[in-house]
C-alpha positions in Angstrom: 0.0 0.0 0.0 1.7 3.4 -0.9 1.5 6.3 0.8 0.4 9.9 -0.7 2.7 12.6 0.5 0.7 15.3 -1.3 -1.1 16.5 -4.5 -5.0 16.4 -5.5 -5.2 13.2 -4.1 -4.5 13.8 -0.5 -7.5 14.1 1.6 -9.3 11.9 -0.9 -11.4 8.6 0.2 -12.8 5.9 -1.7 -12.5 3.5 -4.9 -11.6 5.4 -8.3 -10.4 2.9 -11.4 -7.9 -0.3 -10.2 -7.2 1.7 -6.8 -8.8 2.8 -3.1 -8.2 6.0 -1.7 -7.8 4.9 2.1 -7.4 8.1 5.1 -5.7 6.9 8.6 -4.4 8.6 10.7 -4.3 11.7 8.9 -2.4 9.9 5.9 -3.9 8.7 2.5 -2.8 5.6 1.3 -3.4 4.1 -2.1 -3.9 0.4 -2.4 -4.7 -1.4 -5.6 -8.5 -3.0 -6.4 -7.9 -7.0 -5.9 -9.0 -8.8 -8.7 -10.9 -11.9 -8.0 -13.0 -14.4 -10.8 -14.8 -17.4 -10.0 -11.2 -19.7 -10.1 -10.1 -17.9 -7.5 -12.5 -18.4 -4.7 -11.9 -21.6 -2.6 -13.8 -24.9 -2.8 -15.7 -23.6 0.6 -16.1 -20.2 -0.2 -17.8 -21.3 -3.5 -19.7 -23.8 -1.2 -21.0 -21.2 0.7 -21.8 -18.7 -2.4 -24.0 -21.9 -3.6 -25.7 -22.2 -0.4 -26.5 -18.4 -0.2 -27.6 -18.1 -4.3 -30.2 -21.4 -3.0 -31.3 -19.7 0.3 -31.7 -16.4 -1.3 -34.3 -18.0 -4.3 -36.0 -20.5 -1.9 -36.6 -16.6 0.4 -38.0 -15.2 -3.0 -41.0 -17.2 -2.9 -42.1 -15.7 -0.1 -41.2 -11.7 -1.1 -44.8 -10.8 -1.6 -46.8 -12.9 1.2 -45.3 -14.1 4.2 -42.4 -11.1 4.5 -44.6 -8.0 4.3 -47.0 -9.8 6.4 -45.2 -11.0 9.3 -41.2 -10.6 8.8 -41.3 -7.0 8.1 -43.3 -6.5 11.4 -40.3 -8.5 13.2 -37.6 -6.5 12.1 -39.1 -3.1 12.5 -36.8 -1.1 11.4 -34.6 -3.4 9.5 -35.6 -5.2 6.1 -38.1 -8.3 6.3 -36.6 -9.9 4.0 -33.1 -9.9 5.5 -34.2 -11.3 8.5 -36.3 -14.0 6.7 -33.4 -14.9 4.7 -31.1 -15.0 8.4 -33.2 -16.8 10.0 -33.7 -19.8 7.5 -30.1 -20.1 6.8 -29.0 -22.8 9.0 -32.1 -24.9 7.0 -29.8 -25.4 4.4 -26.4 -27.2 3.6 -23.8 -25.9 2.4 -24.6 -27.0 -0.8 -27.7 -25.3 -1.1 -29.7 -28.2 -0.2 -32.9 -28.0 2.6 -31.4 -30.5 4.8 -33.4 -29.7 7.9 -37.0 -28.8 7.7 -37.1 -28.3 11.5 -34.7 -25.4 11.1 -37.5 -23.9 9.0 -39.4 -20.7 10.3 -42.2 -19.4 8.9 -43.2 -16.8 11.6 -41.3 -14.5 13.7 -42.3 -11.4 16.3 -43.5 -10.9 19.7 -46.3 -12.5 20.9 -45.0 -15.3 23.1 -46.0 -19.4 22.3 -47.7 -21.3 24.9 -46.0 -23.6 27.2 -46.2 -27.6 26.7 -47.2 -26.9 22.5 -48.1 -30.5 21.7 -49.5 -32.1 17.9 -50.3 -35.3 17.2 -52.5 -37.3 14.8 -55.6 -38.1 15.5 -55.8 -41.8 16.2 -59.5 -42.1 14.1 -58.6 -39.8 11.5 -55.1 -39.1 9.6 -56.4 -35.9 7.6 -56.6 -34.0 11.6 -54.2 -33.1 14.2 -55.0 -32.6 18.0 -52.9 -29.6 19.1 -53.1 -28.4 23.1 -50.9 -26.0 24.7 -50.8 -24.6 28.2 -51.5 -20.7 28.5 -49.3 -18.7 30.8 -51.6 -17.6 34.3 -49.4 -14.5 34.4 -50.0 -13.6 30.7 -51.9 -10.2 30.2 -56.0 -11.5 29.4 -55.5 -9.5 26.1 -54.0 -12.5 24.4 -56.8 -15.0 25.3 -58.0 -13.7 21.8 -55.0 -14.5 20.1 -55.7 -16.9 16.8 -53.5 -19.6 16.3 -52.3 -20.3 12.9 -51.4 -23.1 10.8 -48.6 -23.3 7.7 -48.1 -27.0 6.1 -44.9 -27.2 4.8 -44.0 -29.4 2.1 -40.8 -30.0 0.2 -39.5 -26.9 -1.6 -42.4 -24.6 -0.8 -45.1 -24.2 1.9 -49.2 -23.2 2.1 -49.8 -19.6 2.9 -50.7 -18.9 6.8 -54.1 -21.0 7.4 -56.7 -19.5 10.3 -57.6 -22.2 12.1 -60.4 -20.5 14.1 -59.3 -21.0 17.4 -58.2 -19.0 19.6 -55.7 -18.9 22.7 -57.8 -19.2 25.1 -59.0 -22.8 24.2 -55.7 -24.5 25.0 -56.9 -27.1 22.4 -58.1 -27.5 18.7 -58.5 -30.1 16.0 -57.2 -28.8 13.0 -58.1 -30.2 9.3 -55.1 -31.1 6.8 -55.1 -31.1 3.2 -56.0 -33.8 2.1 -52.7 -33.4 -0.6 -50.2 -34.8 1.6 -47.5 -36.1 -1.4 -44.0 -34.5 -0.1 -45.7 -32.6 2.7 -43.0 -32.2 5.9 -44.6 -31.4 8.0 -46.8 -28.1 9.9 -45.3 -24.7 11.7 -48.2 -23.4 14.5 -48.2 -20.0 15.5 -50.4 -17.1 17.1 -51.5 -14.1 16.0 -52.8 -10.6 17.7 -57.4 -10.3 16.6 -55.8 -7.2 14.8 -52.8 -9.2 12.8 -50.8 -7.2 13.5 -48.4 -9.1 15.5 -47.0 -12.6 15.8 -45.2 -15.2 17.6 -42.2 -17.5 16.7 -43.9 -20.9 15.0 -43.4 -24.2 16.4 -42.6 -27.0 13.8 -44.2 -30.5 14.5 -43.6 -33.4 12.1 -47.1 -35.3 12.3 
């Protein structure tokens, strides 16, 4: 890195052509533009630009549903869509395949989960699932009216946010699959505020 004693390019800052204009301590240095093309990244660092291209189009299916919906509410004043993309990351190898559904999240925000979130099949009828959950006595009453919500998720894709029709305050429900179950993965339960405009974290359960 050389050093600019003087001239029209002291006191400048910033990438012009092949070189950076860099200030420290009161210096300018110049310091060439590294070249890089695709040969020259490593075996893992190309690992991890395939895993990020994968992550990045499985996040674009859901740029005009769930992320304006629920994930720019969580990040307030950061992007929804960065945080979606964040937060399903670790679903995904390193090269670029879904290798853990359970890593999958669908929901994000505020609104806390119940305790003791259980799903299982019901034993007379594979097309429902009996979900109970235990409600918090200290919780404020204003989230007894909390609707729970329901996203099946299948291989490569998942069904938009279902309403169930029950709220917090039951502790229980019996909720209807699709009867399409080919690749399906499993479901993600969550809560949301009577006014939607809130959420809590989703719970995956593979029934």
């Amino acid at each position: 890195m050389a050093k600019v004693t003087g001239g029209i390019a002291q006191g400048l800052s910033g990438k012009t052509g092949g070189v950076v204009f860099v200030q420290r301590d009161g210096q300018t240095y110049i310091r060439v533009v590294p070249v890089r093309s695709k040969s020259s990244w490593t075996p893992r660092q190309q690992l991890h630009r395939t895993r990020f291209k994968a992550v990045n189009n499985y996040c674009a299916i859901y740029k005009r549903t769930l992320i304006p919906q629920i994930w720019n509410l969580a990040a307030e004043h950061n992007y929804g869509y960065n945080l979606f993309l964040k937060t399903n990351m670790p679903a995904f190898a390193l090269d670029g395949q879904l290798a853990d559904v359970e890593k999958l999240h669908f929901s994000a925000g505020k609104l806390p989960l119940p305790q003791h979130f259980k799903a299982k099949r019901a034993d007379n009828d594979p097309l429902r699932v009996e979900v109970s959950w235990v409600n918090d006595h200290n919780m404020k009453s204003t989230r007894d009216s909390d609707q729970l919500l329901m996203i099946v998720g299948y291989m490569g894709h998942s069904t938009p946010p279902i309403a169930t029709g029950v709220k917090r305050s039951a502790c229980q429900a019996i909720i209807e699959l699709p009867s399409d179950q080919l690749n399906m993965t499993g479901i993600y339960l969550f809560f949301t505020s009577s006014t939607r405009d809130s959420y809590s974290p989703d719970q995956y359960f593979g029934v």
